[in-house]
PABA-198748 format. One record per residue: x, y, z of N, C-alpha, C in turn. Coordinates in steps of 0.05 Angstrom, whole numbers. Atoms other than C-alpha are relative to their C-alpha. Layout:
BEGIN
<r <X Y Z> <X Y Z> <X Y Z>>
...
This chain:
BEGIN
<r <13 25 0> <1736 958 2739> <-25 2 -18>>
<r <15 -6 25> <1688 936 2686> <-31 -7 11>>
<r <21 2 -3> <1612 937 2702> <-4 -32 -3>>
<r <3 28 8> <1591 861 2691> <-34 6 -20>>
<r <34 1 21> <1515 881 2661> <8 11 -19>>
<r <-2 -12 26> <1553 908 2604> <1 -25 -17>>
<r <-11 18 16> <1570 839 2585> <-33 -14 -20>>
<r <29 6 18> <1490 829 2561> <-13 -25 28>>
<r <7 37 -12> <1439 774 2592> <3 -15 -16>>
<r <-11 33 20> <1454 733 2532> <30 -5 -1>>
<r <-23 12 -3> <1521 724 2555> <8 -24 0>>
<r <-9 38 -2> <1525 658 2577> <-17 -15 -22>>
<r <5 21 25> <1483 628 2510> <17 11 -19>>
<r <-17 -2 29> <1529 659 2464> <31 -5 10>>
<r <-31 9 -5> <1594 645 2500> <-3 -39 -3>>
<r <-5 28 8> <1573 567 2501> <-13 -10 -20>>
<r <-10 9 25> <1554 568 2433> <20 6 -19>>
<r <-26 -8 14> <1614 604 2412> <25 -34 2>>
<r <-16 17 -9> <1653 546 2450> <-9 -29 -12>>
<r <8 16 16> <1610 493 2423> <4 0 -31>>
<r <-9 -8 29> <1622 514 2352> <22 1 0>>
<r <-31 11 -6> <1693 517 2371> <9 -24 -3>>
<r <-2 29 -1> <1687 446 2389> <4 -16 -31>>
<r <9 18 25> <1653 420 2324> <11 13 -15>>
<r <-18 -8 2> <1697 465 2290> <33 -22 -10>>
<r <-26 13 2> <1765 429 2309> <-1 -27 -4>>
<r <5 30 6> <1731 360 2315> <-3 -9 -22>>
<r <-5 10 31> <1724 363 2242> <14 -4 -16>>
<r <-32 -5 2> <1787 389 2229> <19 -27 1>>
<r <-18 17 -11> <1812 336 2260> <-12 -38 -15>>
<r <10 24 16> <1765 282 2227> <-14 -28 21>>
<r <16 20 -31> <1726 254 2298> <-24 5 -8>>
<r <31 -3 0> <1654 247 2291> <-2 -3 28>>
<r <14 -1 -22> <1602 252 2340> <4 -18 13>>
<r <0 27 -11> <1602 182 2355> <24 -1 8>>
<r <-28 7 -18> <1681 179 2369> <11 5 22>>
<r <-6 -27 -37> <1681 240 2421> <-17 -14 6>>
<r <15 3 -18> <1623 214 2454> <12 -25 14>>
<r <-6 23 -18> <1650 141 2465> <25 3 4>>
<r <-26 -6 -19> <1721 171 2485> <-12 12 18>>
<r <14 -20 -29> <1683 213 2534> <-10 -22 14>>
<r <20 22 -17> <1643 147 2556> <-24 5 3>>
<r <26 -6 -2> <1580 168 2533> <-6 -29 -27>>
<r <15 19 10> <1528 107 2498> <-7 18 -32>>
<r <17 -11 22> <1503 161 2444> <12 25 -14>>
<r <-9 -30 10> <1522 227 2402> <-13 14 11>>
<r <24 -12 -17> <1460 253 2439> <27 27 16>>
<r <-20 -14 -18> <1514 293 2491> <16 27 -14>>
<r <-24 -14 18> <1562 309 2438> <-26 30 -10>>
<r <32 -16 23> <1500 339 2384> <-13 20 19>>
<r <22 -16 -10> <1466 372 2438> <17 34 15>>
<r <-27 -25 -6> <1531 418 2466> <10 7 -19>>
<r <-18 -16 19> <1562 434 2405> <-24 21 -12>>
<r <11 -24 6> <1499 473 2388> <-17 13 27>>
<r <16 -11 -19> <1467 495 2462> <-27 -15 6>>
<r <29 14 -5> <1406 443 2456> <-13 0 18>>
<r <13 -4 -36> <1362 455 2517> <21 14 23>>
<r <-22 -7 -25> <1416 493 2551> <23 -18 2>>
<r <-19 14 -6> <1460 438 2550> <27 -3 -15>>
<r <-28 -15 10> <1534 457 2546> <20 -15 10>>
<r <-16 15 10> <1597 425 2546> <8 15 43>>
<r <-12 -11 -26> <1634 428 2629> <24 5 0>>
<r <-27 5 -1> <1703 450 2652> <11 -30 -4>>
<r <-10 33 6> <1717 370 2654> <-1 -4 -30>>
<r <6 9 25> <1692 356 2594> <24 18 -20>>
<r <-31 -13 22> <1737 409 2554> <18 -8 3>>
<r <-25 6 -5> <1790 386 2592> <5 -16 -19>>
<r <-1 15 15> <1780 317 2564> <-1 -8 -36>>
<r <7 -2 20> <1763 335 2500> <19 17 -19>>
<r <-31 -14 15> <1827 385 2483> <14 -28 -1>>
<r <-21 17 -9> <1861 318 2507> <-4 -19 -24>>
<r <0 32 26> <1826 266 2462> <9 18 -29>>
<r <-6 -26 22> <1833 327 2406> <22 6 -5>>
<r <-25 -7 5> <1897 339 2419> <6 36 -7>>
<r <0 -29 -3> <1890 414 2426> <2 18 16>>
<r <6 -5 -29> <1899 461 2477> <-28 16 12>>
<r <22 -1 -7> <1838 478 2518> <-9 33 -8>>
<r <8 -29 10> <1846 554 2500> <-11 2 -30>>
<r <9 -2 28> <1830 533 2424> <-36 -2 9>>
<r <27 -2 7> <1759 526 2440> <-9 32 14>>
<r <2 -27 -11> <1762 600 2472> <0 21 -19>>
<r <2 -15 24> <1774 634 2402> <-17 10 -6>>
<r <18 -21 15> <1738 698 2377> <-26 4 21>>
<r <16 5 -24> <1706 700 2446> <-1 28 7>>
């Protein structure tokens, strides 16, 4: 069994900007702006989007939200898990 303090304390900011970058990534790929994901998600602003795809104040993208967001994407939810 694998120690867990090997994994670093910057674990969790570089796994949800890995995943955020993932995001913005495929969303471009795919040709969605900020504004499209946010008001399929049911958000008023890109604010949400903009601020999780790079870690802005800590704020990171939730299991829900990926869900929804492979879905509007059309991808499966392991694509934002890549090079992890």
């Amino acid at each position: 069994m694998k120690d867990i303090e090997e994994l670093g304390s910057d674990f969790s900011e570089k796994l949800h900007k890995k995943i955020g970058s993932n995001i913005k990534k495929i969303r471009k790929e795919k040709k969605v702006s900020q504004l499209k994901l946010a008001f399929a998600l049911g958000y008023k602003s890109v604010s949400p989007i903009s601020s999780a795809e790079i870690y802005y104040n800590k704020i990171h993208f939730n299991v829900e939200q990926l869900a929804k967001i492979a879905y509007i994407l059309e991808v499966p939810i392991s694509a934002f898990f890549e090079d992890i």
